[in-house]
C-alpha positions as CSV (number, residue, x, y, z in Angstrom):
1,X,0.0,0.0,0.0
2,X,1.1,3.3,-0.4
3,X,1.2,6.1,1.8
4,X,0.1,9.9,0.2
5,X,3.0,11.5,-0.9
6,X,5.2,8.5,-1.6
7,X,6.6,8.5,-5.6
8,X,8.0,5.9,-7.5
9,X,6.7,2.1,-8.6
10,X,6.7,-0.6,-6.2
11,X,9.1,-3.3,-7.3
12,X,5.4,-5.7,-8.2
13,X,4.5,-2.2,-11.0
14,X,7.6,-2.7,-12.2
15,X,7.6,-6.2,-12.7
16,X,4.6,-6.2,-14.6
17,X,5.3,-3.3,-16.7
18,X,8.3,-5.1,-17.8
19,X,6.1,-8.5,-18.3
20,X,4.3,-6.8,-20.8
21,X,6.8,-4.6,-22.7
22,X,8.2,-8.1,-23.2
23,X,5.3,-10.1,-24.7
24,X,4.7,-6.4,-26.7
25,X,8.4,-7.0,-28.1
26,X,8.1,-10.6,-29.2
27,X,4.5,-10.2,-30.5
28,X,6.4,-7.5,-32.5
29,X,9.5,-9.2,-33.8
30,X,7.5,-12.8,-34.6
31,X,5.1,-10.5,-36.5
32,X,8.3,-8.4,-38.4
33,X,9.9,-11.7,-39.3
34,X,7.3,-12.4,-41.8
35,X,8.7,-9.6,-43.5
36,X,12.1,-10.8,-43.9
37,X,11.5,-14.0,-45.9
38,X,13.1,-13.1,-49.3
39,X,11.7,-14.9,-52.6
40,X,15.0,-16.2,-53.0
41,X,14.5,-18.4,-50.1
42,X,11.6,-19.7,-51.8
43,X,13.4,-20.2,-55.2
44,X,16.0,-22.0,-53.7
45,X,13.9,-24.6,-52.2
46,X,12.0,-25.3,-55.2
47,X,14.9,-25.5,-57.7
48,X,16.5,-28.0,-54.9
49,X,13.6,-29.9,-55.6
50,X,14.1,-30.4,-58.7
51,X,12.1,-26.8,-60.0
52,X,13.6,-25.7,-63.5
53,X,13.1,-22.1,-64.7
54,X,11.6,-21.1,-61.2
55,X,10.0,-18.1,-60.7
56,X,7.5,-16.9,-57.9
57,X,3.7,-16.1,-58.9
58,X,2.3,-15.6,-55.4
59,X,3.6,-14.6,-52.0
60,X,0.9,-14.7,-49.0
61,X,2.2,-13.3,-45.6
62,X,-0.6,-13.7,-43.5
63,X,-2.7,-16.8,-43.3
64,X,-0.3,-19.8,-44.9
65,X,-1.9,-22.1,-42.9
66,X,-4.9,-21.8,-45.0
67,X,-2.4,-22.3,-47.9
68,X,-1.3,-26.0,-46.7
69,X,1.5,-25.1,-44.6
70,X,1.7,-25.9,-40.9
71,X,1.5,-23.4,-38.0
72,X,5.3,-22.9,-37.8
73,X,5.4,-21.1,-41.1
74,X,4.8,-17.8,-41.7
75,X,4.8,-17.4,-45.5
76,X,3.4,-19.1,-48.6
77,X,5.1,-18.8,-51.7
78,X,3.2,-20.1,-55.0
79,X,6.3,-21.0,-57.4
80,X,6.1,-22.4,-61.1
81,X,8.3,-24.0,-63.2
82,X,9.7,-26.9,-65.4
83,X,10.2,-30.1,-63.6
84,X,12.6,-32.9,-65.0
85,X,10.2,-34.3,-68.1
86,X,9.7,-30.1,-68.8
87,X,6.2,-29.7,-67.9
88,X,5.3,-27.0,-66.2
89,X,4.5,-27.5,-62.4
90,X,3.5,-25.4,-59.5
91,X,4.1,-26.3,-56.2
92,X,4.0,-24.3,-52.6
93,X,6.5,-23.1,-50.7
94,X,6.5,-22.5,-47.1
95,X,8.8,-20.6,-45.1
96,X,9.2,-19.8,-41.8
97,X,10.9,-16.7,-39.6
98,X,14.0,-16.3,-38.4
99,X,15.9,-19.4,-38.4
100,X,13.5,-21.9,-39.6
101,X,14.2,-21.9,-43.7
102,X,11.6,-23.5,-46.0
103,X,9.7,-26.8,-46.8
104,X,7.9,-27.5,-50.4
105,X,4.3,-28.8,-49.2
């Protein structure tokens, strides 16, 4: 309790300020990561796969789940090409933030 005239936080203010500045900061950085998936990333996973000629027709950055990929992945690349009998194919390409790289699904 405090007394009238006392300033400051009490050490349980300041814990809880700091509790949520830190969920704000993650909520922030797992939502900014999205943003630094490059379509190169999701080039180079397809033309590993076999992908001739690739080249990116669709990025999604919000919902990929609802694109096939799983809940650890954050974008959803759409990527055509030639595959090895030279037919065209299109295949998805998720991708994840931060360290995670990317899966064709």
């Amino acid at each position: 309790m405090r007394r009238s005239g006392m300033q400051g936080f009490t050490l349980l203010e300041l814990a809880v300020a700091l509790a949520i500045a830190s969920v704000l900061v993650t909520v922030a950085l797992v939502c900014a990561g999205r943003f630094f998936v490059e379509d190169n990333d999701a080039l180079r996973t397809a033309s590993s796969n076999g992908l001739i000629e690739a080249r990116v027709t669709e990025r999604h950055n919000f919902f990929a789940g609802s694109r096939g990929c799983t809940r650890g992945d954050a974008v959803a690349f759409t990527v055509t090409g030639l595959d090895a009998r030279g037919e065209t194919t299109e295949m998805t390409v998720c991708c994840g933030t931060w360290f995670k790289g990317c899966t064709v699904r």
